[in-house]
C-alpha positions in Angstrom: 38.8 19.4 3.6 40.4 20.8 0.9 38.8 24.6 -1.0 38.0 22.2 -4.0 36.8 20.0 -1.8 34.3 22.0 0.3 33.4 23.8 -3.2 32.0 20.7 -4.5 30.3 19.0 -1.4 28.3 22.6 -1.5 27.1 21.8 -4.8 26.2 18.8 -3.8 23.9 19.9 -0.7 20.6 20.4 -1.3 19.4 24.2 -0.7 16.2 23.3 0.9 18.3 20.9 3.5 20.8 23.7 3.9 18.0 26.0 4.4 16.7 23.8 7.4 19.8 23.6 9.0 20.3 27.2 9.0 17.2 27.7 10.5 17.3 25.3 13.0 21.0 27.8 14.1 18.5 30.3 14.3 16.4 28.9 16.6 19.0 27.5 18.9 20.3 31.2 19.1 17.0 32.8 19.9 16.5 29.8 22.9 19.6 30.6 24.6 18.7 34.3 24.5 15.6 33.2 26.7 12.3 34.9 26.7 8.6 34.6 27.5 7.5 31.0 28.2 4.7 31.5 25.3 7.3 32.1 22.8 10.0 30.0 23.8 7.7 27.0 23.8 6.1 28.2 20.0 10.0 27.9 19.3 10.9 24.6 21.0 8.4 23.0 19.2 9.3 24.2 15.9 12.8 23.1 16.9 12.1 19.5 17.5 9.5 19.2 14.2 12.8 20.7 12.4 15.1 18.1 13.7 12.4 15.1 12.7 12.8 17.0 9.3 16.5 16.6 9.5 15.5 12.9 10.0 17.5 13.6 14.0 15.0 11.4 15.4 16.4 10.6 18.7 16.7 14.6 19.8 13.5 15.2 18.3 11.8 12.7 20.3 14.4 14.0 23.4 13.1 17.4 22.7 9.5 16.8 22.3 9.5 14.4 25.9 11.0 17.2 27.2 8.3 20.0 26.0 5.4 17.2 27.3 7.2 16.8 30.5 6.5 20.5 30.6 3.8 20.8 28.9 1.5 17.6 29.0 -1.6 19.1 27.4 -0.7 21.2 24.7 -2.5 20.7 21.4 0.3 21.3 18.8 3.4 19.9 20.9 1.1 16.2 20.9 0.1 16.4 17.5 3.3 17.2 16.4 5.0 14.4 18.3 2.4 11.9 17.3 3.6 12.9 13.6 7.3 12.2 14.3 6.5 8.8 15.7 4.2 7.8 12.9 6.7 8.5 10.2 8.9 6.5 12.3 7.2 3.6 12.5 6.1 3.7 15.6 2.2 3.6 15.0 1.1 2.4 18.4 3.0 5.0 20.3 1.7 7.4 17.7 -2.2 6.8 18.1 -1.4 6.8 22.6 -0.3 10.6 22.1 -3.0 11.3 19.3 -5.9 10.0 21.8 -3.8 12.1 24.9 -4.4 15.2 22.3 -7.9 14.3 21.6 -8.7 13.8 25.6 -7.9 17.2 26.0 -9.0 18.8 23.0 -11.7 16.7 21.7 -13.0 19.9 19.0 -9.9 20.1 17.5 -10.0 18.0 14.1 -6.4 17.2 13.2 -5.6 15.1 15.7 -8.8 13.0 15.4 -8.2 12.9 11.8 -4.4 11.7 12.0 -5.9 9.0 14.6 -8.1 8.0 12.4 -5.9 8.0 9.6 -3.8 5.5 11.7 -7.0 3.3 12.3 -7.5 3.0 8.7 -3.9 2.0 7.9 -4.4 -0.8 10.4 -7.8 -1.8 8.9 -9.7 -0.8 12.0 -12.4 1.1 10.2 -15.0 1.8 12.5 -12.8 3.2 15.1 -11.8 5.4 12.5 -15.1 6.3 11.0 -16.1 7.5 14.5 -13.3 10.2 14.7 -13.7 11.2 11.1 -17.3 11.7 11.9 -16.4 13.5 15.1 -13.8 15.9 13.2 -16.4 16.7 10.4 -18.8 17.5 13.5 -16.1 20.8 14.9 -15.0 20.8 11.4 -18.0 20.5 8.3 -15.3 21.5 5.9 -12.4 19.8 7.1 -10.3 18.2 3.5 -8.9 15.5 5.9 -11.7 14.3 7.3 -13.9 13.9 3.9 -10.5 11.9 2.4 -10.8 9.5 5.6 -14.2 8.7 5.5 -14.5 8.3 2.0 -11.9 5.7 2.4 -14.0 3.8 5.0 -17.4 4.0 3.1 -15.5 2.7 -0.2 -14.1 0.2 1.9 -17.7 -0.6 2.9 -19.0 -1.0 -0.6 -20.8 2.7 -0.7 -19.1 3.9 -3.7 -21.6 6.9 -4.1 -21.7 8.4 -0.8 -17.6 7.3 -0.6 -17.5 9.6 -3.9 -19.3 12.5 -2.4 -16.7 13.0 0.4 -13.7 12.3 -2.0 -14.6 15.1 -4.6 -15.2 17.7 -1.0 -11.7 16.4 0.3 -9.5 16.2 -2.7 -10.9 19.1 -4.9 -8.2 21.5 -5.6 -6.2 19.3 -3.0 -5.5 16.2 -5.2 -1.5 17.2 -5.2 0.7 16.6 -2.0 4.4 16.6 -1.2 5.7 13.8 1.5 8.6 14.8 3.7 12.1 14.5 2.2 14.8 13.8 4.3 17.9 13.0 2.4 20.8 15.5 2.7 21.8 15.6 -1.4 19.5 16.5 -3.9 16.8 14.2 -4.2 15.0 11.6 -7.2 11.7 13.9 -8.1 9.2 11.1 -8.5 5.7 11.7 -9.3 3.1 8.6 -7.4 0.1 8.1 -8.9 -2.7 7.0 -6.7 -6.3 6.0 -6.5 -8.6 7.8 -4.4 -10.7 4.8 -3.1 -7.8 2.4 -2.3 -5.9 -0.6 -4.4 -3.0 1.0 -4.6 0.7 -0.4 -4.3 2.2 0.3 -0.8 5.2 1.7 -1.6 6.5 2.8 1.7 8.9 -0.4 1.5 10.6 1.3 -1.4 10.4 4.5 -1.8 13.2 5.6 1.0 12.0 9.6 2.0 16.0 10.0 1.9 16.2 9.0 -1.3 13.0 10.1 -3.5 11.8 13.3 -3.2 7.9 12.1 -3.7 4.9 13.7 -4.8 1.8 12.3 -4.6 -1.3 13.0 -7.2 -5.0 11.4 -6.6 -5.2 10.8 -10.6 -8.9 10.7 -10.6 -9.5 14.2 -8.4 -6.5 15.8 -10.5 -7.9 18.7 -12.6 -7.1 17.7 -16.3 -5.7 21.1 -16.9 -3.3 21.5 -14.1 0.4 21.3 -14.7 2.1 18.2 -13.1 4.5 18.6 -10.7 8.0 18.6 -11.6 9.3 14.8 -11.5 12.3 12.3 -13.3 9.8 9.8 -13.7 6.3 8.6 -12.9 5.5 5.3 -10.6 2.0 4.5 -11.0 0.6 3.5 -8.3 -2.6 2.3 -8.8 -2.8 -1.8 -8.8 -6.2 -3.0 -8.9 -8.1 -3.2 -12.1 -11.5 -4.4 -10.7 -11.8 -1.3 -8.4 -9.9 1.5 -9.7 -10.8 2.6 -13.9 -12.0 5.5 -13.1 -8.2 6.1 -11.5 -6.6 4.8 -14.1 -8.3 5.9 -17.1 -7.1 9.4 -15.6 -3.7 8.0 -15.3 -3.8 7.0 -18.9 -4.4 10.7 -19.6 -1.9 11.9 -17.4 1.3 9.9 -18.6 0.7 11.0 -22.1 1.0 14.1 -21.3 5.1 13.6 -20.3 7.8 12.5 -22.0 9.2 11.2 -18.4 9.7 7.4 -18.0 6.3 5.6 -16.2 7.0 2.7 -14.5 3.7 0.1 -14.6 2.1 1.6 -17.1 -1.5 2.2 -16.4 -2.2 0.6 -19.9 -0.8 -2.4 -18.8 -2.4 -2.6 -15.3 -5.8 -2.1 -16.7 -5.7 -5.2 -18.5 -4.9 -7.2 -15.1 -8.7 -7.7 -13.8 -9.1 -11.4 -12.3 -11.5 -11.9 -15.3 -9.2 -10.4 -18.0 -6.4 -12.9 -16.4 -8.6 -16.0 -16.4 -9.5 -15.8 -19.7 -5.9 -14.1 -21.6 -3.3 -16.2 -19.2 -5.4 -19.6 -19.5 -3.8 -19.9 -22.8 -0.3 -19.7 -21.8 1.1 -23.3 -21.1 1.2 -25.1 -18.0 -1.3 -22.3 -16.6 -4.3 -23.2 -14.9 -6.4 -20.3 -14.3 -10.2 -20.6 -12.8 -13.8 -19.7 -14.6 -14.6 -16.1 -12.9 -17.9 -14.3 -13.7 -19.4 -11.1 -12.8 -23.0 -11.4 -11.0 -25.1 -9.4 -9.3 -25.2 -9.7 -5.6 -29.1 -9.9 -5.9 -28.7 -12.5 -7.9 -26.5 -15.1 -5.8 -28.8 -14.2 -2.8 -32.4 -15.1 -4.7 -33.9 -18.4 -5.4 -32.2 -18.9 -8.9 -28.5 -18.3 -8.0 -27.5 -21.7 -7.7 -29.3 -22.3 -11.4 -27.1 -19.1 -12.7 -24.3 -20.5 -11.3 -24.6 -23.8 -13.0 -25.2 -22.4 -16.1 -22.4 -20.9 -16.5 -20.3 -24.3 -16.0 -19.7 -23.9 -12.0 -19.8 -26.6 -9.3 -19.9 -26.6 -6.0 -17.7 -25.7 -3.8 -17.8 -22.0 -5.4 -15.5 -19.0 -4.0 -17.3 -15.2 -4.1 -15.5 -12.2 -3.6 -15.8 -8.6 -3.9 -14.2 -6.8 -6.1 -11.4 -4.4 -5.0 -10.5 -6.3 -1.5 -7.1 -8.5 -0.9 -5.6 -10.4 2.1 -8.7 -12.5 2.3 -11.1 -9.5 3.0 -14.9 -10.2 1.8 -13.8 -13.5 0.1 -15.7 -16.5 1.1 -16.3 -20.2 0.2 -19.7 -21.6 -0.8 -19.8 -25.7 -0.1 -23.0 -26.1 -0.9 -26.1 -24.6 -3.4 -28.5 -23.8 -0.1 -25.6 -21.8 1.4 -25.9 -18.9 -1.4 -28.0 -16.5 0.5 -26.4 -16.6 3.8 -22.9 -16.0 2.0 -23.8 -13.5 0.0 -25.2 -11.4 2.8 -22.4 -9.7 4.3 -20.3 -9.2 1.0 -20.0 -5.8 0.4 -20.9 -3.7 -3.2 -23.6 -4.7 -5.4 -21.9 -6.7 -7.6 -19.6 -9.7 -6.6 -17.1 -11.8 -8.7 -17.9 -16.2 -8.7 -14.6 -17.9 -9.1 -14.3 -21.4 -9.4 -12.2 -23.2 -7.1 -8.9 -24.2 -7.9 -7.8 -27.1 -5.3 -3.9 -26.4 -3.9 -3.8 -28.8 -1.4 -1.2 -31.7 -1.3 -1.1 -34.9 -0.4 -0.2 -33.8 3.2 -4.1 -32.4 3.2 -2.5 -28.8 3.5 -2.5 -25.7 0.5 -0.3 -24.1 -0.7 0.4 -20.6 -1.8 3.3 -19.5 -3.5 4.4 -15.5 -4.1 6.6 -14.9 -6.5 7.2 -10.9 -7.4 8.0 -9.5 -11.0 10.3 -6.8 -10.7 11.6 -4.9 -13.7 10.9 -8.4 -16.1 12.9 -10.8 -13.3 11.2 -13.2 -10.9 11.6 -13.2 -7.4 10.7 -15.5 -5.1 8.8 -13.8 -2.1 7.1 -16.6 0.1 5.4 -19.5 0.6 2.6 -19.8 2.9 1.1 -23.4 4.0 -1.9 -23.5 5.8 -4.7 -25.9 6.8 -7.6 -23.6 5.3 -8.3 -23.4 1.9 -7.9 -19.2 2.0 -4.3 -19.0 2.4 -2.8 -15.8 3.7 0.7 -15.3 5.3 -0.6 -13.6 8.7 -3.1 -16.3 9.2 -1.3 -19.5 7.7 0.2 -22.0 9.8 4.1 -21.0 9.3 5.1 -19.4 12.6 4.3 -22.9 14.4 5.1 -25.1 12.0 9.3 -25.4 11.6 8.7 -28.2 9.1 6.6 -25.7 6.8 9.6 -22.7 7.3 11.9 -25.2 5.9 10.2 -26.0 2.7 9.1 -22.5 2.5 13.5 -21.8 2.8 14.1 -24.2 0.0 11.8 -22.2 -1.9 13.3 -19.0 -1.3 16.5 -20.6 -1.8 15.8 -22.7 -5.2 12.7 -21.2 -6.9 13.4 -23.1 -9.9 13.8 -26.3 -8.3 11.2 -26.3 -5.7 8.4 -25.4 -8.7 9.8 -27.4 -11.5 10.6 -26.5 -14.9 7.1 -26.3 -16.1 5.6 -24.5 -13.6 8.8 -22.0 -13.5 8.7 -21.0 -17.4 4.8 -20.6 -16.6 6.2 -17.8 -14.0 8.2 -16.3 -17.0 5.1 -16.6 -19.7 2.9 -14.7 -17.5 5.3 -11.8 -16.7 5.9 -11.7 -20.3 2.3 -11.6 -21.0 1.4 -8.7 -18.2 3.9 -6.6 -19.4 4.3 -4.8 -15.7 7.6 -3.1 -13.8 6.4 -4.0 -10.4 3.7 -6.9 -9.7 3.6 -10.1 -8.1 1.8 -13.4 -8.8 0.3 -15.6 -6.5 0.1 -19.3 -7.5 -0.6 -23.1 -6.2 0.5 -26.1 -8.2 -1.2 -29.4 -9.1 0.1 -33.1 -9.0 1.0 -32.6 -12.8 3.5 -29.4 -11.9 0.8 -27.2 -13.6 0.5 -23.6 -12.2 -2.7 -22.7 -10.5 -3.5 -19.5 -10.7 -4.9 -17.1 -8.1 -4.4 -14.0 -8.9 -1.4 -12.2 -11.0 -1.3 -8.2 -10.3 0.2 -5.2 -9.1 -1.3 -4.6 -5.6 0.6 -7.4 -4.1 2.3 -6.6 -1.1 6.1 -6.5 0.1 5.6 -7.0 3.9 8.8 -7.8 6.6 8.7 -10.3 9.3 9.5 -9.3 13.3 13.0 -7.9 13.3 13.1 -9.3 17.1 12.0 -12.8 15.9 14.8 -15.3 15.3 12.6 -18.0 13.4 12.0 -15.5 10.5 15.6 -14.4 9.6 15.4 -17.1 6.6 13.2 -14.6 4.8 15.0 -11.1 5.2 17.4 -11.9 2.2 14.7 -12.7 -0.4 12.4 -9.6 0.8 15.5 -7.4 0.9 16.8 -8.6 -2.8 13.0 -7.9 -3.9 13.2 -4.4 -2.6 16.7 -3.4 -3.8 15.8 -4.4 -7.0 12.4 -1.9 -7.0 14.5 0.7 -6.2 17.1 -0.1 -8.3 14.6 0.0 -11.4 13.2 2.9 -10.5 16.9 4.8 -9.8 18.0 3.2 -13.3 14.4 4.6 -14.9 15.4 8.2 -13.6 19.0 8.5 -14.9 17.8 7.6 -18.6 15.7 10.9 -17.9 16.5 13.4 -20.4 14.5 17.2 -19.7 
């Protein structure tokens, strides 16, 4: 490498990287020097939490085995490797080594409240409860623990005592930096979030090599406080039904930058399932369904049925609560004298009544289509067939069905001829319409080509098939040109960036 050369791949590196490295030198140095078992350990595991940092995952896993083999009980070597695996990926291997931490230090909080932040992600929430609970118990004060079991009492529909824990865990804590582990300077991006859930997942997207990311609970941010230095804002917070309080704070936050915001929390606001069935059923060849708010009381007592029919629905009705997705608390009424029963496990005291839109073909099967808007484009994400009229990818009847992979192909492969023209320039009216960056819509269609719609919002998500499972290779191309173009938006949103 030429003088000019190495002079300008210097200015390239980023200090804090070059800072790391140096550092990880000096701990190599003061290992081969030797020294008290005590210190060398406190030094080994710095060492191998460095090289995760470096993103040198196969030595720090090496090194941390190593310190285990070694060391099989010690607190911060296990938590620390249970940290490297979960930002890997590797979430099973993650929660073994966080319960081999707990077994033999069950007072210690953090590693029950990384377990249990790991049950949460994996929607098993009273697994998690029970070590949030537990941490709280060695720990009344612990910020972690109050964030986690708010999270699972929201989930359960107890807003208020969900609230209590979130203002303990996020006051003065609402601002948090993830890793970043690229080796040139990074994309300062600030991620707005929602305290009680329906936000985007953006782990997809937002490569840790790539973005420097700072995360901000908007609704536990102090008004006053300075925001974090960023090239652009991505907002976050999808679901309109569950999260104003979130986004009216977003609202306030954005105007106070010049910075570009991608999915403007104006624009999200407006994307409630009632605002959509009532502003998209104008747009043509849309079909959208009659949704009304109603007390959970209300469905559940002697005069729902009457309510219901008074407001123009028929039987077979659909109830959901608000703020849930992937068929969570969402159920199907047949008949007027099933009210009571299926209104008894919903969560929240208020549920949303949604007519029933009918998706299923000739064949007897529905159909759900998912189609993302990215940046104003349309991309076609997948198509799930199933017997049951509550059609969801992970419980649809695709893996066993090669028929139903091939039609869900041609999909993927001719959007526009697989939905028709009507039903395609319905696609384009309502991303028009929303106004979004990032969202997706989620759609049947009739005999007639109409669009039926089901729900058209930002919290949809961008999940991969099996990498070791041959029959879903089809897909990889459309979910990879959905994600290139996120992160191209977002790349071409920064450089327009002007301090």
């Amino acid at each position: 490498m030429t003088q000019p050369q190495a002079k300008a791949s210097a200015a390239l590196a980023w200090r804090p990287r070059l800072a790391q490295e140096a550092r990880l030198v000096e701990l190599d140095m003061e290992l081969a020097q030797g020294g008290e078992d005590a210190a060398r350990l406190h030094i080994e595991i710095e060492r191998a939490a460095l090289l995760g940092a470096l993103d040198r995952r196969g030595e720090a896993q090496t090194a941390f085995i190593d310190i285990l083999r070694r060391h099989p009980t010690h607190f911060s070597a296990l938590n620390e490797f249970g940290t490297l695996l979960a930002a890997h990926g590797a979430i099973d291997a993650a929660c073994r080594v966080y319960t081999e931490a707990i077994l033999h230090h069950p007072d210690n909080p953090m590693a029950r409240v990384n377990l249990g932040n790991l049950l949460l992600r994996a929607n098993r929430h009273a697994e998690a409860r029970t070590h949030y609970e537990a941490a709280l118990k060695a720990d009344p004060d612990h910020p972690g623990a109050h964030q986690g079991l708010g999270a699972v009492l929201s989930d359960e529909g107890d807003r208020e005592a969900a609230a209590a824990h979130f203002r303990k865990g996020f006051g003065g804590r609402a601002i948090s930096a993830l890793p970043y582990r690229g080796e040139g300077p990074p994309i300062p991006l600030l991620q707005l979030v929602s305290s009680g859930g329906g936000n985007i997942p953006t782990a997809p997207f937002l490569d840790d090599s790539v973005f420097l990311t700072t995360v901000v609970v908007a609704d536990h941010l102090d008004p006053h406080a300075p925001l974090p230095s960023h090239a652009l804002i991505f907002n976050a917070i999808g679901d309109a039904d569950l999260c104003q309080p979130a986004l009216e704070a977003a609202i306030r936050l954005t105007a106070a930058t010049r910075a570009p915001v991608i999915n403007d929390p104006r624009a999200v606001m407006k994307t409630g399932r009632r605002n959509n069935a009532t502003e998209l059923a104008a747009l043509p060849g849309i079909i959208t369904p009659r949704v009304e708010a109603v007390p959970r009381s209300t469905l559940a007592g002697s005069e729902g049925a009457a309510w219901l029919r008074g407001r123009g629905f028929t039987f077979p009705v659909l109830l959901r609560s608000p703020g849930y997705h992937t068929g969570r608390n969402f159920v199907q009424v047949e008949k007027a004298a099933d009210l009571p029963a299926a209104t008894a496990d919903l969560p929240g005291d208020e549920v949303l009544a949604i007519e029933y839109l009918d998706a299923r073909a000739k064949d007897g099967n529905a159909r759900k289509f998912r189609v993302m808007m990215i940046g104003g484009k349309l991309f076609p994400l997948h198509l799930a067939i199933s017997r049951n009229w509550k059609v969801h990818y992970f419980t649809s009847d695709m893996a066993d069905k090669p028929d139903h992979r091939a039609e869900e192909m041609a999909f993927l492969e001719d959007m526009r001829g697989v939905l028709g023209d009507k039903a395609f320039a319905a696609l384009g009216a309502i991303c028009g319409r929303l106004g979004l960056d990032y969202a997706g819509i989620d759609f049947g269609l009739n005999a007639a080509g109409d669009l039926l719609l089901f729900e058209a919002n930002a919290t949809m998500v961008i999940a991969a098939p099996p990498e070791n499972d041959p029959r879903w290779a089809y897909r990889r191309g459309a979910i990879s040109a959905v994600i290139d173009a996120v992160v191209a938006m977002i790349k071409d949103r920064a450089r327009i960036w002007k301090p």
